[in-house]
VOMIMI-856514 format. One record per residue (C-alpha): x, y, z; residue number from 1; residue in three letters; chain. Coordinates in steps of 0.02 Angstrom, whole numbers. Example, Ala and Ser with C-alpha at 12.3 -4.5 7.8 and 13.67 -1.06 7.14 Angstrom:
SITE       xx       yy       zz     k     r   c
SITE      615     -225      390     1   Ala   A
SITE      684      -53      357     2   Ser   A
# end
This chain:
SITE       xx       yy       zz     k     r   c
SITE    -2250     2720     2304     1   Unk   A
SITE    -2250     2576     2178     2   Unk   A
SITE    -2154     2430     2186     3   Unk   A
SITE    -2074     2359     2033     4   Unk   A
SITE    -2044     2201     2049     5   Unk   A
SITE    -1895     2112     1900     6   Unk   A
SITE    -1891     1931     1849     7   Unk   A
SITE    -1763     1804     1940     8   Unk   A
SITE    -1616     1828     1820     9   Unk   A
SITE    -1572     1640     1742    10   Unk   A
SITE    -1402     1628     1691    11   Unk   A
SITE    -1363     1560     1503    12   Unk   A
SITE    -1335     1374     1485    13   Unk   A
SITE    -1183     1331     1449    14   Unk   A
SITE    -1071     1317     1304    15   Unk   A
SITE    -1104     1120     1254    16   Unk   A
SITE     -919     1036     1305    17   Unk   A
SITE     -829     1007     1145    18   Unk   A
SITE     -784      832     1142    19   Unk   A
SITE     -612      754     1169    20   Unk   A
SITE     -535      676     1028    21   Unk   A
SITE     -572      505     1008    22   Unk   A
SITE     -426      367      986    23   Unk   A
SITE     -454      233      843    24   Unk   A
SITE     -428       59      893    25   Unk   A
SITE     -396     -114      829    26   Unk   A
SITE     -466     -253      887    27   Unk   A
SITE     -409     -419      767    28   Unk   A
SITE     -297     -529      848    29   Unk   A
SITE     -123     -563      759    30   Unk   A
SITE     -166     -752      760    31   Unk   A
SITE     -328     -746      681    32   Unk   A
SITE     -220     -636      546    33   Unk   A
SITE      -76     -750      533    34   Unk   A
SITE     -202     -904      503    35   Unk   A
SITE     -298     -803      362    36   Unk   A
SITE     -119     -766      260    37   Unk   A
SITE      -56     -926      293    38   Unk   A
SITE     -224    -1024      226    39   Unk   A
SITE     -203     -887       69    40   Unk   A
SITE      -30     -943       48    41   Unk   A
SITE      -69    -1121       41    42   Unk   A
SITE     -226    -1066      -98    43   Unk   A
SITE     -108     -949     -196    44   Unk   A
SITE       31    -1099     -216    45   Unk   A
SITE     -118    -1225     -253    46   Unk   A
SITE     -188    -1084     -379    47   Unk   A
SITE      -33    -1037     -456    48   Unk   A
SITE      -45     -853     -361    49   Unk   A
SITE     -237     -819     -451    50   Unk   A
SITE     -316     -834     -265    51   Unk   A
SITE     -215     -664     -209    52   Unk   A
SITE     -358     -567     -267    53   Unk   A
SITE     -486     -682     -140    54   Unk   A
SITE     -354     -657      -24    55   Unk   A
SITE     -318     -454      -50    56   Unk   A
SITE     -504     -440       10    57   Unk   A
SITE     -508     -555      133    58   Unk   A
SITE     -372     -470      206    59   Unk   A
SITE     -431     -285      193    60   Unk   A
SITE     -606     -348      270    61   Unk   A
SITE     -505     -400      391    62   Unk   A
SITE     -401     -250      423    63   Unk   A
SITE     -579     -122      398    64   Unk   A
SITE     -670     -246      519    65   Unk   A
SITE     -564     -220      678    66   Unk   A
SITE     -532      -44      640    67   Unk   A
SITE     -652       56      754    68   Unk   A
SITE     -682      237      736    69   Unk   A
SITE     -787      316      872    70   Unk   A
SITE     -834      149      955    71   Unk   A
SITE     -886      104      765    72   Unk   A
SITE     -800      -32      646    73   Unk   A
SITE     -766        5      450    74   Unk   A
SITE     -817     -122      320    75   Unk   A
SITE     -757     -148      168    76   Unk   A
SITE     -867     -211       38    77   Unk   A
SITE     -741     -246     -134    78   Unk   A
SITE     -759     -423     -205    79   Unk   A
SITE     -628     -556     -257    80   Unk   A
SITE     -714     -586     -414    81   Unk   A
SITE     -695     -376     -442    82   Unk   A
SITE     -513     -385     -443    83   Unk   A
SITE     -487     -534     -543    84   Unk   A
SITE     -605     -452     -684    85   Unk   A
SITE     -521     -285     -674    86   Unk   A
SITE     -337     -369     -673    87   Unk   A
SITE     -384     -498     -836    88   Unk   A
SITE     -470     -340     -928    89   Unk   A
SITE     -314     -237     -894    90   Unk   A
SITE     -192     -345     -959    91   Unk   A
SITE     -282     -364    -1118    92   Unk   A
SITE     -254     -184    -1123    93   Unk   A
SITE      -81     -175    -1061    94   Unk   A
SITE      -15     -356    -1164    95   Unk   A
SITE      -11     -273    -1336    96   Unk   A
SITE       90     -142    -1286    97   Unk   A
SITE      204     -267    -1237    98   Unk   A
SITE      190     -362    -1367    99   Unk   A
SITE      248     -189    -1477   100   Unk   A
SITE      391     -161    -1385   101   Unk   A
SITE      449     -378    -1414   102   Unk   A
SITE      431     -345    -1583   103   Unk   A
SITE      529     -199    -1599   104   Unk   A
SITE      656     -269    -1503   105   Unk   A
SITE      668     -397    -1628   106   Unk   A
SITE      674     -276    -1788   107   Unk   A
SITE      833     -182    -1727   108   Unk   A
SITE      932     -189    -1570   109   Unk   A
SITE      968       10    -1578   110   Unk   A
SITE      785       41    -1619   111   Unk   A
SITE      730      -41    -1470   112   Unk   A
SITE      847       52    -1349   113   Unk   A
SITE      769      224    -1436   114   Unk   A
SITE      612      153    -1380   115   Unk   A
SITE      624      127    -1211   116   Unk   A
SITE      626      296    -1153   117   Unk   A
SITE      429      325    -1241   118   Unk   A
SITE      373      158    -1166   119   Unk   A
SITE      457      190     -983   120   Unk   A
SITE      371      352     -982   121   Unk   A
SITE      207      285    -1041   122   Unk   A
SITE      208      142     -898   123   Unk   A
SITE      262      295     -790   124   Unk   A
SITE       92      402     -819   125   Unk   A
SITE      -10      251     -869   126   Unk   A
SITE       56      179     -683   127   Unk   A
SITE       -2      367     -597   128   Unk   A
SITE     -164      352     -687   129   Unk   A
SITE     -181      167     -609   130   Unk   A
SITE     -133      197     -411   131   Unk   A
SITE     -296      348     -444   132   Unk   A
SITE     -399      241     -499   133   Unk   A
SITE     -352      110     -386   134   Unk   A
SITE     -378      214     -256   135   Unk   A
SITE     -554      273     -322   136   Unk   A
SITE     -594       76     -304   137   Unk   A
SITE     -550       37     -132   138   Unk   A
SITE     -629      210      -60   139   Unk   A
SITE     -807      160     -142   140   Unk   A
SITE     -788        5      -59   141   Unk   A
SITE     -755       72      125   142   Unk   A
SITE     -923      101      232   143   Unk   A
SITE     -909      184      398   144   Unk   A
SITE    -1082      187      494   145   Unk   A
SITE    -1198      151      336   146   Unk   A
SITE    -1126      272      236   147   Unk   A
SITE     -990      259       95   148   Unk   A
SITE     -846      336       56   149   Unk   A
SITE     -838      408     -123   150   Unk   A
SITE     -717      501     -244   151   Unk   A
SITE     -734      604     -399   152   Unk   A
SITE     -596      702     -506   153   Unk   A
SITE     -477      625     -677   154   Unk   A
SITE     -361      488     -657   155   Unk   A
SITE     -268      567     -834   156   Unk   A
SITE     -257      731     -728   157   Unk   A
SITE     -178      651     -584   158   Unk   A
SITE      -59      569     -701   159   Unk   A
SITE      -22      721     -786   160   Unk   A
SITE       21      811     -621   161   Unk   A
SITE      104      664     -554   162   Unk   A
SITE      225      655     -715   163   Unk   A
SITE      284      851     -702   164   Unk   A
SITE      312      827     -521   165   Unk   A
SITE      408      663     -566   166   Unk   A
SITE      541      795     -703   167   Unk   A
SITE      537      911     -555   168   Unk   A
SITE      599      762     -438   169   Unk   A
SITE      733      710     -599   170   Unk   A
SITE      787      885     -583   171   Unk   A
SITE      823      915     -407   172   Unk   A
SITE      871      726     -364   173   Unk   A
SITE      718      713     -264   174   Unk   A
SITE      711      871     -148   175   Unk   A
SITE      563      920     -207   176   Unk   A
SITE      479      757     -138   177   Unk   A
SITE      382      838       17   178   Unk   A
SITE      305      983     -108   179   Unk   A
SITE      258      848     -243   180   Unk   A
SITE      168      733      -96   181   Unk   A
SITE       72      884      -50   182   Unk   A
SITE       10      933     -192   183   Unk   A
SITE      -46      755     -248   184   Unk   A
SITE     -138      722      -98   185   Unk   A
SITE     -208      901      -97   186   Unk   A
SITE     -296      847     -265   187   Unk   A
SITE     -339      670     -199   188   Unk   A
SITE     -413      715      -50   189   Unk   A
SITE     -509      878     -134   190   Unk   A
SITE     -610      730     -232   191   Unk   A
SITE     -633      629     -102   192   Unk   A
SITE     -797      625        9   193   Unk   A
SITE     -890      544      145   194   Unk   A
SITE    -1067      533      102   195   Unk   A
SITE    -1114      736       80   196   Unk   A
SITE     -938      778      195   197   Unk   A
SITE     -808      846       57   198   Unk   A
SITE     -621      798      117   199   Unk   A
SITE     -463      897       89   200   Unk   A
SITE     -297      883      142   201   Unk   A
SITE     -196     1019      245   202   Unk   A
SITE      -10      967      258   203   Unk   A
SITE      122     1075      183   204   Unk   A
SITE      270     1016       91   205   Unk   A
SITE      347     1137      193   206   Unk   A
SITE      327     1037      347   207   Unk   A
SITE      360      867      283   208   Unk   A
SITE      513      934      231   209   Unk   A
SITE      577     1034      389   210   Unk   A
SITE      546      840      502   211   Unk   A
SITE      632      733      373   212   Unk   A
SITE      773      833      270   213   Unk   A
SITE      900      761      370   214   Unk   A
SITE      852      600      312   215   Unk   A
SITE      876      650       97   216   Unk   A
SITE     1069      702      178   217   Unk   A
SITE     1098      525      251   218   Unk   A
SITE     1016      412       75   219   Unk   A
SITE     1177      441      -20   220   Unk   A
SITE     1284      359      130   221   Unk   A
SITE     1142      230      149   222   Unk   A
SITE     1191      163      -36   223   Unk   A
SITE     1364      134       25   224   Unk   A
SITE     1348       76      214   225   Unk   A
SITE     1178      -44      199   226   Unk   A
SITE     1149      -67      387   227   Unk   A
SITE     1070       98      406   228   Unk   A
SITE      954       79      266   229   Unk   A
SITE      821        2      379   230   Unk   A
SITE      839      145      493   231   Unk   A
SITE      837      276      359   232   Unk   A
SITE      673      209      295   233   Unk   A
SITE      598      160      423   234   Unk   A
SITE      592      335      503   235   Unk   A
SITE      533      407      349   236   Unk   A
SITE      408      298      324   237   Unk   A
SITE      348      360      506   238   Unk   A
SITE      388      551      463   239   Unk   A
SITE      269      511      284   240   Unk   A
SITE      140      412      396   241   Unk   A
SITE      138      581      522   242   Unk   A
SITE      117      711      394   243   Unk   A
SITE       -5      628      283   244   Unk   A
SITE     -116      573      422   245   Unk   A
SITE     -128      749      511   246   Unk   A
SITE     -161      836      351   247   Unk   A
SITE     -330      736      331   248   Unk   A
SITE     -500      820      360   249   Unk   A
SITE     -696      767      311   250   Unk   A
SITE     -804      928      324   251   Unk   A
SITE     -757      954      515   252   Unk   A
SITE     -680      797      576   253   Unk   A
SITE     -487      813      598   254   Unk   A
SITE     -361      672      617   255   Unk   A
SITE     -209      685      701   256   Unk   A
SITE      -50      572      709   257   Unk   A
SITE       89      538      870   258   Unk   A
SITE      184      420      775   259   Unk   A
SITE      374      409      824   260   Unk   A
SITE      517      395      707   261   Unk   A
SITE      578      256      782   262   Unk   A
SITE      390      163      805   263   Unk   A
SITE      427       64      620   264   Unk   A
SITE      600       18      638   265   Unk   A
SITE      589     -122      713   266   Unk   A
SITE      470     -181      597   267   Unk   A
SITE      596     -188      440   268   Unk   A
SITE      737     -262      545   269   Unk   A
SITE      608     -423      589   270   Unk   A
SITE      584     -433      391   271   Unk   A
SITE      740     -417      335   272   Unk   A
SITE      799     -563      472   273   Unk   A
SITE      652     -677      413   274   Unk   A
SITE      708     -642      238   275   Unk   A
SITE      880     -701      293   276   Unk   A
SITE      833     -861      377   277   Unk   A
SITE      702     -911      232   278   Unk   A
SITE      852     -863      101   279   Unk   A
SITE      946     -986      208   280   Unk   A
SITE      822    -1140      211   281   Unk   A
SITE      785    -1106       21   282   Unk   A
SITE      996    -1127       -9   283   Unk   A
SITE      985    -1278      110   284   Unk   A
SITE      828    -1354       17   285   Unk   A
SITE      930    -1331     -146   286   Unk   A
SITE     1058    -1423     -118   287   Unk   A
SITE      979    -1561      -40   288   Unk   A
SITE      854    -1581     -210   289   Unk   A
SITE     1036    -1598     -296   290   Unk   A
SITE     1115    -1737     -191   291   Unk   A
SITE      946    -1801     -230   292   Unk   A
SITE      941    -1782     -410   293   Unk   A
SITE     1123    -1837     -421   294   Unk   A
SITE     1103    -1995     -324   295   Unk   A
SITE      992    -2064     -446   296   Unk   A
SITE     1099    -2039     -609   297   Unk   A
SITE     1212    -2179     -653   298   Unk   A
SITE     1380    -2057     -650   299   Unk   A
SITE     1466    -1989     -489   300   Unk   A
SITE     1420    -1831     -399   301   Unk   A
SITE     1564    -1736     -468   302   Unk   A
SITE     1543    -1792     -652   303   Unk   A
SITE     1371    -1757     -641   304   Unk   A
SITE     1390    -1599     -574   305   Unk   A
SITE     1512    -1530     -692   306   Unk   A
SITE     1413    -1589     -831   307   Unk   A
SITE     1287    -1518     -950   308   Unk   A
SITE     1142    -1640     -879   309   Unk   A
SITE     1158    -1556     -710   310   Unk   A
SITE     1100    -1372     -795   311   Unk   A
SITE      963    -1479     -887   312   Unk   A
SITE      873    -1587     -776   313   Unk   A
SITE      709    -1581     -779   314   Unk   A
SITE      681    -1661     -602   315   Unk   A
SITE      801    -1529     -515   316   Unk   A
SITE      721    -1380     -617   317   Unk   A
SITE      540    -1433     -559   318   Unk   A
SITE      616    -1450     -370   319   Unk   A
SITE      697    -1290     -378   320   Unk   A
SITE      539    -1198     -466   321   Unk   A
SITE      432    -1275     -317   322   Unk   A
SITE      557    -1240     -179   323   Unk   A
SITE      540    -1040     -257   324   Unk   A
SITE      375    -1042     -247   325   Unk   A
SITE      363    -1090      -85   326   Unk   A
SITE      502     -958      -36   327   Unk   A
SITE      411     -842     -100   328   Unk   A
SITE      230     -867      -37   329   Unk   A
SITE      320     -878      147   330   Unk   A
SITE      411     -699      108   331   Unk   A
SITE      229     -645       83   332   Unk   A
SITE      155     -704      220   333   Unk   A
SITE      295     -602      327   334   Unk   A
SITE      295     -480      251   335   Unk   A
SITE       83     -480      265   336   Unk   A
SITE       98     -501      430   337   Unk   A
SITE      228     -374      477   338   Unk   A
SITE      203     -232      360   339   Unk   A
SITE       21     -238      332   340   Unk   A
SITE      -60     -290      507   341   Unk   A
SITE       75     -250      615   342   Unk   A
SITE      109      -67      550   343   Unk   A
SITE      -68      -34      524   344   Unk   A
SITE      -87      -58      700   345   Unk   A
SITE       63       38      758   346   Unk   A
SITE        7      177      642   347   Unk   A
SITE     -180      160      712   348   Unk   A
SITE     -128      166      878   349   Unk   A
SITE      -44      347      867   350   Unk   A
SITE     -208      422      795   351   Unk   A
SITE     -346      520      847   352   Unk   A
SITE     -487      586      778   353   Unk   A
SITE     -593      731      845   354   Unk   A
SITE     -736      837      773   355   Unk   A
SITE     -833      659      740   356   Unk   A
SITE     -988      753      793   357   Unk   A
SITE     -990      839      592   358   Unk   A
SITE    -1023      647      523   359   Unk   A
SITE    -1153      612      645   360   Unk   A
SITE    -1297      678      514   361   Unk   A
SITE    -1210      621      335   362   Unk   A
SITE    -1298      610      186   363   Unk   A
SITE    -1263      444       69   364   Unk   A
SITE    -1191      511      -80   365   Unk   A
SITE    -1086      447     -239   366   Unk   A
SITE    -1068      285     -353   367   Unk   A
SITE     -986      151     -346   368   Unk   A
SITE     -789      141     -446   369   Unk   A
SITE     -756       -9     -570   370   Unk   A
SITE     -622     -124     -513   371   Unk   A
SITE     -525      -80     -669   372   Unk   A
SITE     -405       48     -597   373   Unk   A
SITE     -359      -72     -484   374   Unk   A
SITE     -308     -212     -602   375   Unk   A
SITE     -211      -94     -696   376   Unk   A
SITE     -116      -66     -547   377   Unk   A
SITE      -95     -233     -501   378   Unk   A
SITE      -11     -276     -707   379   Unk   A
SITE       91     -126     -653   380   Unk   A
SITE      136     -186     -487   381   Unk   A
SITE      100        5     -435   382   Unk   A
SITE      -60      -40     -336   383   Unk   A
SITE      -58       25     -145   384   Unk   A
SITE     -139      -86      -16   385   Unk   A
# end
């Protein structure tokens, strides 16, 4: 009888383990942050505010440097010298259309209130058509592991969408917010790429909607009771902050948001009490600069006061126009330092990204975006950070 004889049977290898998502990180102090607005701050004053563009990148290579993805930091490669030529180039665009509207003003008053509604709605798309392009800018400049983020598609398109959506929010006072953020970021996102990776963006207006309706119900009441503003924003600013990062994808790497309503709060509330205290020392240093100013005038505090020569005074004006500036660079710095490093962190620290294994093998693709868009947006004071 023969004896067949069968080969050991080896069992399949196993399925590779799919890897757990991986949390993103920061690792900048909030010290070595505060130092780099406050030295900006101190520029910006001495530079009449033309160092915030210097200081806009310093910051945001800040921000991209401590911002680690997979073990791996961001950098972000934009230029001072980028903004300020996109900003000077864009107001010689944007300054004879204001020009235009001065003089029309001064041909008729009734013609210039006719006119208002075409230029509002120009600065409207012209201002969509900027925060694209913007956009466009800062993605070109933001490398992650060698390899650069990109983005393609029409800023006049985006406008054009943007501006029906805008009738659409006119017409329903608003409701249709969560639907027009949707579709806005669906067509953002759809032109946006990581090296060879194509993005696209999943969240539904649907969704946005069902975690934050409650909050269109309570704006009215916030217009009338202010307290609860702060609250009222500051959990839709987390609901937004959710639903936008969730809805992000590259090719096969998902990202996925915890944040709490409550997490951003807190943040608001510290403004607005800084806010308070600086309005406080700025009322304080004004009235000090006008004892001073009055004590050296040959009349009494009360005449000179009451008189035209108080209104007029060149030394109090230059005080006061110094004491503003000052307010106003420290308002910046806070509000730098709370919302931009302090909720980029809180929002960084609720996210995780898995699938990181489909931008392990990315092509470099794309060119690099003019800083134009961005200086547009920054005339417009539209730009995003």
């Amino acid at each position: 009888m023969n004896q067949m004889s069968w080969p050991p049977q080896v069992p399949p290898p196993p399925p590779s383990p799919v890897p757990p998502p991986m949390p993103v990180a920061f690792s900048g102090g909030r010290g070595e942050f505060f130092d780099l607005v406050k030295r900006g701050a101190g520029l910006e004053f001495v530079t009449l505010g033309f160092y915030r563009f210097w200081l806009l990148t310093d910051i945001r290579r800040h921000l991209w440097a401590n911002t680690l993805v997979g073990g791996d930091a961001a950098e972000y490669t934009g230029r001072g010298k980028e903004l300020l030529i996109g900003f000077l180039v864009a107001l010689a665009i944007l300054m004879p259309v204001y020009v235009g509207y001065f003089l029309i003003g001064l041909e008729a008053e009734h013609i210039q209130a006719f006119a208002s509604i075409p230029l509002i709605a120009f600065f409207y798309v012209f201002g969509q058509f900027a925060i694209y392009r913007a956009r466009r800018y800062r993605l070109t400049r933001t490398v992650w592991r060698g390899v650069r983020f990109w983005m393609t598609g029409s800023g006049w398109i985006y406008a054009l969408q943007a501006s029906l959506w805008g009738l659409l929010m006119i017409l329903t006072l608003g409701l249709v917010l969560p639907w027009r953020n949707a579709a806005l970021e669906r067509y953002k996102l759809r032109h946006s790429h990581y090296g060879d990776l194509q993005g696209s963006f999943e969240g539904r207006g649907w969704e946005f909607f069902k975690r934050g309706w409650w909050l269109w119900l309570l704006t009215p009441i916030a217009l009338y009771v202010i307290p609860i503003a702060p609250f009222i924003y500051g959990a839709y600013k987390a609901i937004e902050w959710r639903w936008w990062l969730s809805g992000i994808r590259f090719g096969g790497v998902r990202v996925e948001s915890k944040l709490r309503k409550s997490e951003l709060i807190g943040l608001y509330w510290k403004v607005i009490g800084w806010i308070v205290v600086l309005a406080l020392v700025f009322s304080a240093y004004l009235g000090l600069a006008a004892v001073l100013v009055g004590s050296m005038t040959d009349s009494s505090f009360t005449e000179f006061f009451k008189s035209q020569e108080f209104m007029k005074s060149i030394p109090l004006l230059v005080l006061a126009g110094v004491g503003y500036l000052v307010f106003a660079l420290a308002m910046n710095v806070v509000i730098r330092v709370y919302l931009l490093r302090d909720l980029w962190v809180r929002v960084l620290g609720s996210v995780n990204v898995s699938g990181l294994e489909a931008a392990a093998n990315v092509a470099a693709r794309g060119e690099l975006a003019n800083a134009l868009g961005e200086g547009f947006a920054d005339g417009l004071d539209v730009g995003g950070f």
